[in-house]
N, C-alpha and C positions, 0 to 999 in steps of 0.2 A: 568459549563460545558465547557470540550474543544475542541474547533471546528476542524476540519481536513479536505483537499480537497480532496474528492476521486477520485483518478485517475487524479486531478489536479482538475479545475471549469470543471465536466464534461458532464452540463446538456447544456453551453452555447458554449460549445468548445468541438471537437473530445477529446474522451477520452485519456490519456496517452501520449499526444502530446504537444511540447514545446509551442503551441497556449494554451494549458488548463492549464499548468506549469507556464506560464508568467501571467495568471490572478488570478493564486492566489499567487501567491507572493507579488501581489500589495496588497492584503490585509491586512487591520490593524487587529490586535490582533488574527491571523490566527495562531494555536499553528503548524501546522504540514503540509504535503503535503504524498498522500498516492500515491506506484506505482507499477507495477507489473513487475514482470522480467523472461523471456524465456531464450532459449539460442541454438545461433547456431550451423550449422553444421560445421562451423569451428571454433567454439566455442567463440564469440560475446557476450557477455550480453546485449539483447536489452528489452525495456520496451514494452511489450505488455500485453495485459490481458491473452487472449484463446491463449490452444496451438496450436493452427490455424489460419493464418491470413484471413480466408473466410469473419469474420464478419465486420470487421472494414477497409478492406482494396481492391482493388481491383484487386486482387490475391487468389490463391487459392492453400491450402496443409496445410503442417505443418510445425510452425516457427523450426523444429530442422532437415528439410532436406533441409531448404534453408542457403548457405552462407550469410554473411553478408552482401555483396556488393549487390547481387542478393535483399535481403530483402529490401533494400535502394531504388532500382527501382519502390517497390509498391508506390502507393500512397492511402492517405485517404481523403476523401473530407471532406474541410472544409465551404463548402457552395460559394455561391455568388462567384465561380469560381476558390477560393483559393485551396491549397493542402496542406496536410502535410504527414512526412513522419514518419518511426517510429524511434525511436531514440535511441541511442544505451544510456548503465547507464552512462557511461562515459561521453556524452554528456550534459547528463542530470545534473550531478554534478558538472565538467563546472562552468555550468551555475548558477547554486543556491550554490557554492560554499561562496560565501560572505554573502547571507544572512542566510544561515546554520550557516556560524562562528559567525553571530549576532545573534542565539537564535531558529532561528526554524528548525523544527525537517523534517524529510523525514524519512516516515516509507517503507520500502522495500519488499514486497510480494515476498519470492520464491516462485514459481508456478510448484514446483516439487515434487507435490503428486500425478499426473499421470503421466508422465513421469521423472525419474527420474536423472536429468540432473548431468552427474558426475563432479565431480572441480566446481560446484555451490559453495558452500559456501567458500572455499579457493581463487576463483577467487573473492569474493566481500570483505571479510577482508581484503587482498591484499591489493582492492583499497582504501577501505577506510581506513587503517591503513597508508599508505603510504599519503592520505591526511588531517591527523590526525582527522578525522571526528568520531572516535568511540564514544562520547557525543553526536551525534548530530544525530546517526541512529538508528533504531529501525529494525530490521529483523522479520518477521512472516511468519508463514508459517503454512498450513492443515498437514503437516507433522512433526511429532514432534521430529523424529530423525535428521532431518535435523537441529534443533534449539539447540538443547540436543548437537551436536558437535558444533556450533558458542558460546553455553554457554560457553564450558569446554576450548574453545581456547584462547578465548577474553572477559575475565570476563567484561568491559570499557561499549562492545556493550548489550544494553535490546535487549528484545526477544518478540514478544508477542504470545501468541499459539492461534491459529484461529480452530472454532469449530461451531459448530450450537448452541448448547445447553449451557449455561454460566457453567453448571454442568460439563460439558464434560472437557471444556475447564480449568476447578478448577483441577477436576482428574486429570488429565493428567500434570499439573503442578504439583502436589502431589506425583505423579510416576518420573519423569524424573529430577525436580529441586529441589532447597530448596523452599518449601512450602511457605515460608516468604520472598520472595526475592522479592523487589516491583520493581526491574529489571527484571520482569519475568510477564509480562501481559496478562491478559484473552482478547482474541477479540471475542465475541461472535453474533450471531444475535440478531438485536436490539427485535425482539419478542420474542425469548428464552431464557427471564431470569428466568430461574425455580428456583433462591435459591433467601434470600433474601436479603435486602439488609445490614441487620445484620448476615447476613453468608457470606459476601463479602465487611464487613468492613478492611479495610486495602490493598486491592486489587485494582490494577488498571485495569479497564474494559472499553475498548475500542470498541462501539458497531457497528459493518458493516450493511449495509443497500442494499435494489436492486432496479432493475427500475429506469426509466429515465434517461436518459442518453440519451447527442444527437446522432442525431437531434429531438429527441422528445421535443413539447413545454412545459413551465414550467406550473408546476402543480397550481400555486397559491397561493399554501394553506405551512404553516411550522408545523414544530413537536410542540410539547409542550415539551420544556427541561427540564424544572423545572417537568413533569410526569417522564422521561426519569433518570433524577436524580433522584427520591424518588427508582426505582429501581435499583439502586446501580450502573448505568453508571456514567463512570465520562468523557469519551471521545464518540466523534461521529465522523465519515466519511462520510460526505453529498459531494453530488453531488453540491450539488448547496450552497457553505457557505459564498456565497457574499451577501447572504439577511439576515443571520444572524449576519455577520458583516460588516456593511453599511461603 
């Protein structure tokens, strides 16, 4: 099984914040770091999850009527008096630039299947063609036109299609890619795997998860991977993957 930070360690650190990104990169055998991306009103790629900074920040609207600099004023509590702020991608890659070029991966959420953010994907190839990064990024998105155009641009970048249902997410690879292209991954919810895992031999199934996330305190308890694997997962996006790899 391969482990992934969602949203960076995002049960012990504000989510999508270079505090959650800096702990898990200290991780050993950590395959990936997972992020979401918005975009501003003057057209900024910043990492946030919701298209509204209400939840995470103490600010209020929507990330695609705030300028970027304006966005930079929010802050997010990081507890015990600290702050963080939200971070644009470019920042973000920066920084994990070195250990990307050693092996690990950064999967990138467009987050433009409710609103539809135009030069999204022209504006991320860009960047990461220009920092030769297409091995080392993963794009996904609940929209599958949006990944169907980063397919046909930059054959180098995977894709993975994000869905609830692991059937949805097989379809839909079926209609828009080549069928067999194991650059082209299912991201499914980890409780909707309805095919099995001899119908998704040869697939890579990356499985999302919800809950928890801080400041909520840690639950205690871990998954069973080795169940999670018998259903044909072969990746996981936990919040919390510093307990699974010590």
């Amino acid at each position: 099984m391969k482990i992934w930070a969602h949203r960076g360690c995002s049960l012990r650190f504000p989510e999508n914040t270079m505090a959650a990104f800096a702990k898990a990169e200290e991780i050993p055998g950590l395959t990936g770091i997972e992020l979401d991306i918005q975009m501003t009103k003057d057209g900024e790629i910043v990492v946030i999850h919701d298209e509204r900074v209400d939840r995470t920040t103490d600010g209020i609207g929507y990330v695609k009527d705030f300028t970027y600099w304006q966005l930079r004023q929010l802050r997010i509590d990081a507890g015990e008096g600290k702050r963080e702020k939200i971070p644009s991608i470019r920042e973000v890659l920066d920084f994990l630039q070195n250990t990307m070029a050693q092996g690990m991966l950064l999967n990138i959420e467009l987050k433009n299947s409710m609103i539809p953010y135009e030069g999204m994907e022209d504006k991320m190839l860009d960047l990461v063609n220009r920092r030769g990064l297409q091995k080392a990024v993963i794009f996904s998105s609940f929209y599958v036109r949006s990944l169907e155009r980063i397919y046909k641009q930059e054959p180098l970048i995977s894709v993975g299609i994000l869905d609830t249902n692991v059937s949805d997410c097989f379809y839909k690879k079926k209609g828009g890619f080549d069928g067999k292209d194991v650059s082209v991954a299912l991201h499914p919810f980890w409780k909707r795997m309805d095919m099995t895992k001899k119908e998704l031999e040869g697939q890579t199934v990356r499985a999302w998860l919800t809950g928890h996330l801080y400041p909520e305190p840690p639950t205690g308890r871990k998954l069973d991977l080795a169940q999670l694997e018998c259903a044909g997962i072969t990746d996981v996006f936990l919040n919390e993957p510093e307990i699974y790899l010590p």
